[in-house]
Structures are given as C-alpha cells and as structure tokens.
N, C-alpha and C positions, 0 to 999 in steps of 0.2 A: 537716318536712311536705313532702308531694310538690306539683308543680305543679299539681295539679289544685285543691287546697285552697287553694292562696295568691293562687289567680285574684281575688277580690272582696278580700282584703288588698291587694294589690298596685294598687287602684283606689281606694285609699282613702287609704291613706299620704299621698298626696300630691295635694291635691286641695285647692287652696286657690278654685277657682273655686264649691266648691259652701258650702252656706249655714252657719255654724258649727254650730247645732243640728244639722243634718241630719247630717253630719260627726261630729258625737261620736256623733249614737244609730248611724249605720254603723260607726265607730270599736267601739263599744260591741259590738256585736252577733259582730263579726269577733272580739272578743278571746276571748268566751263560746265560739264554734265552734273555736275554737284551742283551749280547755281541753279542751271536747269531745273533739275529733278524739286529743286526747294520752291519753284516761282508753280512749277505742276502741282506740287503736295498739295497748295494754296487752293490752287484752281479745284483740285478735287474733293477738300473739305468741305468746300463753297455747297459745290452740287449736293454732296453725303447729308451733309447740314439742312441742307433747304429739302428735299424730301423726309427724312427722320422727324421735322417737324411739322412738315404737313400731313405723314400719317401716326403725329401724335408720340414720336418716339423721345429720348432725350438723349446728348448728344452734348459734350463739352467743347466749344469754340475751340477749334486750335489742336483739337487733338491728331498727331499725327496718325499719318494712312499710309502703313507700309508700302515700296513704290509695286511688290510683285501683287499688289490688289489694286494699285490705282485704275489698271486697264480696267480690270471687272467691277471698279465701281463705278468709274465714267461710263462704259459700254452700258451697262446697267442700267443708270438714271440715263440716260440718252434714250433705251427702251421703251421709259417709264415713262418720259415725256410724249415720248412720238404719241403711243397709245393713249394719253390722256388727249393730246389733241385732237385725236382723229374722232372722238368721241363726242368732242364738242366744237360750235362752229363760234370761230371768233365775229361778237358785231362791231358793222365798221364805225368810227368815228361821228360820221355822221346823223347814224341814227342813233347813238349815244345822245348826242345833243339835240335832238327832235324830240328825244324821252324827257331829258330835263326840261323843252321849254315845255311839252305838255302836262309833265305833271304842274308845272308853275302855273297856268291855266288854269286846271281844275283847282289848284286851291286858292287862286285870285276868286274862282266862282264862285266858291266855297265862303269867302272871304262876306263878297257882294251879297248872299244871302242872308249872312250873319247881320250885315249890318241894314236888312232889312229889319231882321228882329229885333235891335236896337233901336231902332225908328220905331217902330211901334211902342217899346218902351218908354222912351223919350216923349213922346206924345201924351203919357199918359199924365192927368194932372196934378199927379202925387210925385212926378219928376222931377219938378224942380230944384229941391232938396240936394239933389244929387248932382245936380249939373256941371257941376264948381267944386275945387278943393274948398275945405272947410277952413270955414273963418276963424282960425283956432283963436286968435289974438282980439280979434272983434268981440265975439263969443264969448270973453275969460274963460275959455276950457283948457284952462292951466295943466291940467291931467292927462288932458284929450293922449301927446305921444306917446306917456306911462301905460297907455291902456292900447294904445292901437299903433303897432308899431310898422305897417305897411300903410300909409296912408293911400286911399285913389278914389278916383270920378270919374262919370260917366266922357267930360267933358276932354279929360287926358285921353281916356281910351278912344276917342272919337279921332283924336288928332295923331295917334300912333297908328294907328288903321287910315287916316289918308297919306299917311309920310311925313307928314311933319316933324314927327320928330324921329331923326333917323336911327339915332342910337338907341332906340328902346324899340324901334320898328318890332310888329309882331312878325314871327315866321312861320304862325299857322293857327286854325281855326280856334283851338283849344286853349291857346295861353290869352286871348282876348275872354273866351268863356270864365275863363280863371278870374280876371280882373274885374268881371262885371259883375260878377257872385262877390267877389271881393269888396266891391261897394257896399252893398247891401248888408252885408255880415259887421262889416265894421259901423255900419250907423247902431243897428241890432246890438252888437257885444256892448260900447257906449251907452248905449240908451237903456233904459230899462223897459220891462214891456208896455207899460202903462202910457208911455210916453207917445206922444204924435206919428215923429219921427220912425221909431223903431215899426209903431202901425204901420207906416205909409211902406217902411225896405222892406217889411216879411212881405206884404200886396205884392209887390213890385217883385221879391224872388221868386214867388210864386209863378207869377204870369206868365217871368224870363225861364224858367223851368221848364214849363209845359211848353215853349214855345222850341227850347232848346231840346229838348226831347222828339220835336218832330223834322228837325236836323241830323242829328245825332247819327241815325244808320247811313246817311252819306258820307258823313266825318268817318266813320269807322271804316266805309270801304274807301274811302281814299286811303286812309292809313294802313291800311292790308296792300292794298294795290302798291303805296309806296315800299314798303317793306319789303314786301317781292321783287321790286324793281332795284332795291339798292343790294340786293342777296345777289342778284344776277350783273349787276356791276362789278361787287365785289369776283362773283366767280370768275366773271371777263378779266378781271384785272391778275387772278393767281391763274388763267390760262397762259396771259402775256408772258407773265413772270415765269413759269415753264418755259415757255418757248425760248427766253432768254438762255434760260439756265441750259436748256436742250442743246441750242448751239454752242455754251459754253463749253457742256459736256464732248460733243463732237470734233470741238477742237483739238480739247485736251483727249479725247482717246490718240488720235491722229499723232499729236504731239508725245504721247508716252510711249505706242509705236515705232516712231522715229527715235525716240531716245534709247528705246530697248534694242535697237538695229547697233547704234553706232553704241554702246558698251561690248555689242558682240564682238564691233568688230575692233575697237579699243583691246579688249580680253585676246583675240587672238594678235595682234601686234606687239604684247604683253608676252605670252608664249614664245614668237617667233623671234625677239627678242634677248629672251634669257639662253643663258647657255646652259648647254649641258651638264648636269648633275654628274659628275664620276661615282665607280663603284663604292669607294672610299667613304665618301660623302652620304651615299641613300645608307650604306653599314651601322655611320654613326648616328643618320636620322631614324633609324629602326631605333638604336639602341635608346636614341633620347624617348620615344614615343613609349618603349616599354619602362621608363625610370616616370612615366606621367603619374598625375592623379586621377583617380578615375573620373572625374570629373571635366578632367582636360582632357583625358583622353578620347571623351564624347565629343568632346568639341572638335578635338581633330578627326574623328572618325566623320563627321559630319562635315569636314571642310573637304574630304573625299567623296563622300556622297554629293556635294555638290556639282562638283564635275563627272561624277559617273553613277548618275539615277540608278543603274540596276545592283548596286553597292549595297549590301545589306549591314548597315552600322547598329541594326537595334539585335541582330543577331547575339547568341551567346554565347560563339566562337568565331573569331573574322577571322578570315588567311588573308593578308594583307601582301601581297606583292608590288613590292618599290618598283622593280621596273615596270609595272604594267600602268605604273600612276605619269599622268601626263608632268612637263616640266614645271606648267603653270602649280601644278597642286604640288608637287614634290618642293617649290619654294617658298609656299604659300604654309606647310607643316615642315620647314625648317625656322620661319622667323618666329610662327607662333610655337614651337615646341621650345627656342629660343629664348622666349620673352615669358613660358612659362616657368621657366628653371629658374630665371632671373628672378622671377615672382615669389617661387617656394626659396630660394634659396634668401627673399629679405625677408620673408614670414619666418622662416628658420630663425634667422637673426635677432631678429624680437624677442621671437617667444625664449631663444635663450640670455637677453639679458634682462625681460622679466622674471626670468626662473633667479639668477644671478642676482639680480635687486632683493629676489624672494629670499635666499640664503644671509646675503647681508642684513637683512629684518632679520630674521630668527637668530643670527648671532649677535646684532647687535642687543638683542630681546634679552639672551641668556646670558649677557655679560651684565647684564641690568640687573638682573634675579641675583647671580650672583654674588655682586654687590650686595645689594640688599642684604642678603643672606647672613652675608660674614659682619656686616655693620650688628644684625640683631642678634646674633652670638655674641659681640662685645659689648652690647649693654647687658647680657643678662650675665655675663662675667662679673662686671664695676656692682651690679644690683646681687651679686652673692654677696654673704656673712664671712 
C-alpha cells in the first residue's frame, strides 16, 4: 500500500492512549479499507495492463500501483477509452453475421468455378491416369511411397469439394489448386520424362495452369476483401474490450473516491480520538528526533510534511514547532522515532559483538604465534652443539 492509504493505519497501530472499544472499531475499520484498496489495486492493474499493451508498452502483471495514482490511472484509461469510442462506431451483431454468410458465398462461388476447371480437365483424354489413387500393389511400384511421400488424385479432390469427406473438407479456393498440381507433380517426380505418363501430367499442368491463371485475380480479391473484413472484426472486437475495460475503469474511479473519503474521515476519528500530547512528552519527542539518523530524520520530517503540505522538509534549516504539529502527527513521530532507537540501538548491538568476535580472533591468532614461536626456540636449543 502507498503512503497515502497507511495514513489512518499508522494512527491506529499504536494508540494505547485511546479507549479499547474505540480502538478495535478503528482497528476494524482500517482492516476492511486494506481488503478494499487490495481488490482496487487489482482492478487498476487490469485497466494500466490492458492499454500499456495496446500501445505497445511493457508492463509486468501484478505490479503494484500505488493507491495516490490509482484515481489518475483509472480516470485516465476511462478517458482513453471514451475517446477511442467515439471515434469508431460499434457493428451490430447482426451484420457481423451477414458479413460471414456473404463472404461463405462468394467463396462457395469461388469454389463452383473452380470446379468448372476441373471438369474440363477431367474430360480431357489423358485423365484418366489420374482419376484413381495409384495401384501401388497392383503396379509393383514397391518404391512408389520412398519417392512420393503425399500421395493424391483427381478423384479424392473431387469428393473433398462435394463434402464427402468432412475431415479433410477444403476451406478455400487455393488448397484444392494445391492438390490438383499435386497430382500432376507426383506422376512427373515418379516417372521419368520419356515415360507416357509423366507426358500425359506435364499436358494436363499445363492446360490446369492456364486455366488457373484466368481465375486467379478473383481468388486474390476475395482474399484481400477477406483480410480487410477480419482486420475490422478484430478492431470491433478490441473496441468491445475497451468498452469493458472503460466501465471497469469508471467503477473503480468511483470506488477509489469513496475509499479516499472514508480514510479521511477514519484519519480524523483517529485524531479525535488520541489524547493530548503534554509538554513533557513533545520535550522528549524533540529530543529523540535530534538523537535521529539522518536518514530517519527525513523520514520523519516527511511524515510532517504529510499532514501539513506547506512544510518545507527538503529545506536546509527546518524550525520545527511541536505545538503547531497536529496530535495525529505528533503520535505518529513518537512511535516511529520509537521504533527507530529501537533499531540503532540493535545495529549498535551487533556491530559490537562483531568487533568483540573480532578481538577474540586476533587474540586467539597471537596466542597461536606465540606458541609457535617459543616451540621453534626449543628445537634450535636441543639442535645446538
């Protein structure tokens, strides 16, 4: 949670001067705006996420969104959507699905031409050959799969293009063009040129060629014309999905809003609540703030600034007056200046029974030497004459 949100927890943790009831229902209340704020954070990753990648940005799932930005990123993408909307006009259902049955149309037509040009080929008296899968077992062309590892005919393709056979149904003009070249190439690769055969399929790709050729610029505007039409699907369908997210977004502003209302008014219940600081008390909290580290001390200077904006903490001389700091903030740099002492005072601790481990190594080091020392004096004693 960002600092803005832990303002009124941070007043409450520790707050033994206020009345036990009052303290659990604040206690209480604080925890509810914590579930909150965590089901919001969600909501507004959501929205941050989903534009960052529609214009191409990158964006790690899950990365929190401080809550004093969530309003201006929901308000934000709620803009962004409105304006992409208004830009573009959603189409309705209906003629969504008047575009699929016509394009299904023209390429059944598409289809029916095609298998004009088949017909013609078929007809031709060198077709035969082709009509029928290959007798491989008849034939002994033992080889035949070694070498042609797609087997097809004219007579498959004819029966895929009426439906019969549903699982290999073709889905469009070009993969039947595929197949019927297909044929032809595989008698060709097989055969050698000399052969019947190979004569009759190059005649025969020929003729299907030229014939396919005078097809071909309506194949190609269909498949432009489709292309266009599934760009404009797709656009229709990331308008929807804005619009989702647009009222996602407008919820959740509405809902962070309302969340930011009742921490206000948690924060002053919090205030009105604690009691009075005595002189006694701001004296000693002076005294801990000037025993800080500079480091804490920015922190606390900053936990002033938070309740009083015109508070200059980056200054290079503060005048810092206790009485004029609200109760809220004067208990708020008693627990942290508290829990800072606490802190240096077990970093203190450490580091001197690291120093302390440190001394015990070097003496236990130089009792070592020592030794040593006095041992190689008595052998060179016993090794005199």
């Amino acid at each position: 949670m960002a600092a803005s949100s832990t303002a009124a927890p941070e007043a409450t943790q520790h707050l033994p001067e206020v009345e036990e009831t009052e303290a659990e229902l604040i206690n209480a209340q604080v925890d509810d705006l914590i579930l909150k704020a965590d089901e919001l954070e969600k909501k507004v990753i959501e929205v941050v996420n989903f534009f960052e990648k529609k214009q191409g940005g990158v964006n790690i799932k899950g990365t929190p969104v401080p809550i004093k930005d969530k309003a201006s990123a929901a308000s934000h993408s709620t803009n962004a959507v409105n304006n992409s909307a208004s830009t573009n006009n959603n189409k309705p259902p209906a003629e969504g699905a008047h575009k699929d049955a016509a394009c299904s149309k023209r390429m059944q037509d598409l289809m029916r031409q095609f298998g004009t040009i088949l017909r013609q080929i078929t007809t031709h008296k060198w077709a035969w050959p082709f009509m029928q899968p290959v007798d491989v077992e008849g034939l002994g062309l033992h080889d035949y799969y070694e070498i042609i590892k797609k087997p097809m005919d004219i007579g498959t393709i004819q029966n895929r293009m009426e439906g019969k056979d549903e699982v290999n149904r073709y889905k469009n003009v070009r993969e039947i063009y595929a197949d019927v070249r297909l044929v032809f190439k595989n008698a060709m690769r097989y055969n050698d040129e000399t052969n019947d055969v190979h004569v009759m399929a190059r005649t025969l790709l020929e003729k299907f060629e030229e014939k396919w050729l005078q097809l071909l610029p309506k194949v190609i505007e269909e498949e432009t014309r489709q292309k266009e039409e599934e760009a404009q699907v797709s656009a229709n369908m990331m308008i929807a999905q804005e619009a989702s997210i647009s009222r996602l977004a407008r919820e959740t502003d509405n809902e962070l809003c309302e969340l930011s209302l009742r921490l206000k008014e948690l924060r002053q219940m919090a205030i009105e609540s604690c009691r009075k600081m005595t002189s006694e008390e701001k004296r000693k909290l002076g005294t801990g703030l000037s025993n800080l580290s500079p480091e804490d001390l920015n922190k606390a200077l900053e936990i002033i600034a938070q309740d009083n904006p015109n508070f200059q903490y980056t200054a290079e001389e503060v005048d810092l007056d206790m009485d004029a700091q609200s109760e809220l903030t004067l208990w708020r740099l008693k627990f942290f200046v508290r829990e800072a002492h606490e802190r240096q005072t077990r970093n203190n601790n450490n580091n001197n029974n690291s120093a302390t481990k440190g001394d015990d190594a070097s003496k236990r080091k130089k009792e070592i030497c020592d030794a040593l020392a006095k041992s190689a004096k008595k052998r060179v004693k016993k090794q005199s004459p």
